[in-house]
C-alpha positions as CSV (number, residue, x, y, z in Angstrom):
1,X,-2.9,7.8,4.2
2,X,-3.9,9.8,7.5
3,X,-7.5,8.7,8.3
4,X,-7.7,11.3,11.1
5,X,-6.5,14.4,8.7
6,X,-9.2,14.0,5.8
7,X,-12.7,15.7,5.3
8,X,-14.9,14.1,7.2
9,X,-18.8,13.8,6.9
10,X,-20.8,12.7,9.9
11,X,-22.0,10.1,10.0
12,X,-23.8,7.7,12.8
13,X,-23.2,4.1,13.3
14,X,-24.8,1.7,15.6
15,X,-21.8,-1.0,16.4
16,X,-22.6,-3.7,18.8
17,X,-20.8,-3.9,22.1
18,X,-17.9,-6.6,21.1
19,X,-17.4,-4.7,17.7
20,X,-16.6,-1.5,19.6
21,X,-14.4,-2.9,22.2
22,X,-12.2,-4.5,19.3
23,X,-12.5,-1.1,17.6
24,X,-11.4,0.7,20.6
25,X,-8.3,-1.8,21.4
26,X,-7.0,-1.4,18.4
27,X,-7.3,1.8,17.8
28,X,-5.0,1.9,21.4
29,X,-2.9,-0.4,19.9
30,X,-2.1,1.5,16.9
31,X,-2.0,5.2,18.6
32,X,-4.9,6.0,16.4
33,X,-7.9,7.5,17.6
34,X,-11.2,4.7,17.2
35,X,-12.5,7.3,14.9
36,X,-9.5,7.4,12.7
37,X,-9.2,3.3,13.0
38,X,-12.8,2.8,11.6
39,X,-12.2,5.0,9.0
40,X,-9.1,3.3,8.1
41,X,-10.7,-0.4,8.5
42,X,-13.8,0.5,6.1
43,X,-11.6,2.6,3.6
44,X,-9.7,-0.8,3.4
45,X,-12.6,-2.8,3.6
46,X,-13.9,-0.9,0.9
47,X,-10.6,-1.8,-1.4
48,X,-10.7,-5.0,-0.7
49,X,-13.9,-5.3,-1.5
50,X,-13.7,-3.3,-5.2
51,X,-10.1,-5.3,-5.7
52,X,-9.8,-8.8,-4.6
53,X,-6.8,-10.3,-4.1
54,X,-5.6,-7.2,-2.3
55,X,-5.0,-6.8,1.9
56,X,-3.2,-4.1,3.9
57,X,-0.8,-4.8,6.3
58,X,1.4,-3.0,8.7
59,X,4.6,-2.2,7.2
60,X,7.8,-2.6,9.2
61,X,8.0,1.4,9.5
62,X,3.9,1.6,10.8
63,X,2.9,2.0,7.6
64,X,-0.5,0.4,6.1
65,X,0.7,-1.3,2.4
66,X,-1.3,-3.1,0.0
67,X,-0.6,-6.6,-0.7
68,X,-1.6,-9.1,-3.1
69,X,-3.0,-11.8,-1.1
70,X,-0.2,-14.4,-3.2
71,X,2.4,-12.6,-1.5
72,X,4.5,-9.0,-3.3
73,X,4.0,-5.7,-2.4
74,X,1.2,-3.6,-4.5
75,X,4.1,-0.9,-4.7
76,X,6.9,-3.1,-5.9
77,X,5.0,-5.0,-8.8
78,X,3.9,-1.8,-9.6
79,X,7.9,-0.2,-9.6
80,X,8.6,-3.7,-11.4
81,X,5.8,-2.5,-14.3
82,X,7.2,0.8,-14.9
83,X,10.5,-0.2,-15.0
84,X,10.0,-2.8,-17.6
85,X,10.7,-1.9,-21.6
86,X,7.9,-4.4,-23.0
87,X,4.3,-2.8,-23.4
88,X,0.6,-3.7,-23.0
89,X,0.7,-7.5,-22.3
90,X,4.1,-8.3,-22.8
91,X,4.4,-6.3,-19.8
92,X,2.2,-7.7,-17.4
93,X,3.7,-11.4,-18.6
94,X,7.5,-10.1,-17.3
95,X,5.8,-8.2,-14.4
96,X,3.9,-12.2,-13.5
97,X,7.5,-13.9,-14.4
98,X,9.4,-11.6,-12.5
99,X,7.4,-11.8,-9.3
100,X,6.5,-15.7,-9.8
101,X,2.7,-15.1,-9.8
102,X,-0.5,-15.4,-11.8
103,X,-0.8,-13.0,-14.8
104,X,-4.2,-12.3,-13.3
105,X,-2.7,-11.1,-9.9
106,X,-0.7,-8.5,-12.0
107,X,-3.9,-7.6,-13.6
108,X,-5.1,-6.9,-9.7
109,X,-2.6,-4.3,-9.7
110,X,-2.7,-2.7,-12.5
111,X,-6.9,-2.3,-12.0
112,X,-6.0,-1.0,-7.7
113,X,-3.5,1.3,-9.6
114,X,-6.0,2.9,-11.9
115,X,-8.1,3.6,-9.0
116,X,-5.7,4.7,-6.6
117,X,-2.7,6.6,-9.4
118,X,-1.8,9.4,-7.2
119,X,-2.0,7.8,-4.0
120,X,0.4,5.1,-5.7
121,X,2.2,7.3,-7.7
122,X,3.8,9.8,-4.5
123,X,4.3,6.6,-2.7
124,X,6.8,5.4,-5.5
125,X,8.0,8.5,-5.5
126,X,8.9,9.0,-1.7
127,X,9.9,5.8,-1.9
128,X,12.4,6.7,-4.9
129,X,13.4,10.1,-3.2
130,X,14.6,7.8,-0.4
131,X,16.3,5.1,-2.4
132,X,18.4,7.8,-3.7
133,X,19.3,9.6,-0.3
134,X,20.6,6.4,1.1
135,X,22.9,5.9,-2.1
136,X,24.0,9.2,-1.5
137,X,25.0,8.5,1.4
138,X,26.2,5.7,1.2
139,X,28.1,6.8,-1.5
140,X,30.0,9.5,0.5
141,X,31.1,6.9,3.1
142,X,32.6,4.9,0.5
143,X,34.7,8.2,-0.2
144,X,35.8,8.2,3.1
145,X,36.9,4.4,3.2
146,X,38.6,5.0,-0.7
């Protein structure tokens, strides 16, 4: 998500001195403006707080992801889910089994999904759009080498 393309609504903090230097070099660090940053930082604060067992990290591409704390992606276990052909708890057993984690961690997930669908949902499905342009592609190389 863009922090520094959303609706706003002012509001005024107080931050002591060594909060807002740290707010301010990051925000240099990350190209983001310290408003945008502390939006970002209590949005995810505010996730982490309602889901625990979840973090953000930056992504190779820049990219904030969620992460369960015991290691996968938020986005692949939740690929992993709808992929799978078993229902209701059956489900979330593969999904544990498959990723080598605690039932409860895919529980996480599925609870940050609920809350979160369509943010989730048009990452999977840039992230699908892209799978399927780089198979192209790479597909139409392999017609050249053929």
């Amino acid at each position: 998500m863009r922090y520094d393309a959303v609706m706003t609504h002012p509001t005024s903090l107080r931050l002591p001195d060594d909060v807002k230097q740290q707010l301010d070099r990051l925000a240099r660090e990350t190209g983001e403006t310290s408003s945008a940053a502390a939006i970002r930082l209590i949005d995810e604060g505010l996730r982490m707080a309602a889901h625990p067992g979840i973090f953000f990290q930056t992504s190779g591409s820049g990219d904030r992801i969620a992460r369960l704390i015991s290691g996968p992606k938020i986005l692949n276990v939740i690929e992993v889910l709808t992929e799978l052909e078993a229902t209701g708890a059956e489900r979330l057993q593969e999904a544990a089994e498959w990723f080598n984690i605690p039932l409860p961690h895919v529980q996480i997930v599925v609870e940050y999904w609920a809350d979160f669908r369509d943010e989730l949902d048009e990452a999977l499905r840039r992230r699908q759009q892209v799978a399927a342009e780089l198979k192209a592609r790479y597909d139409a190389g392999q017609e050249l080498l053929a």
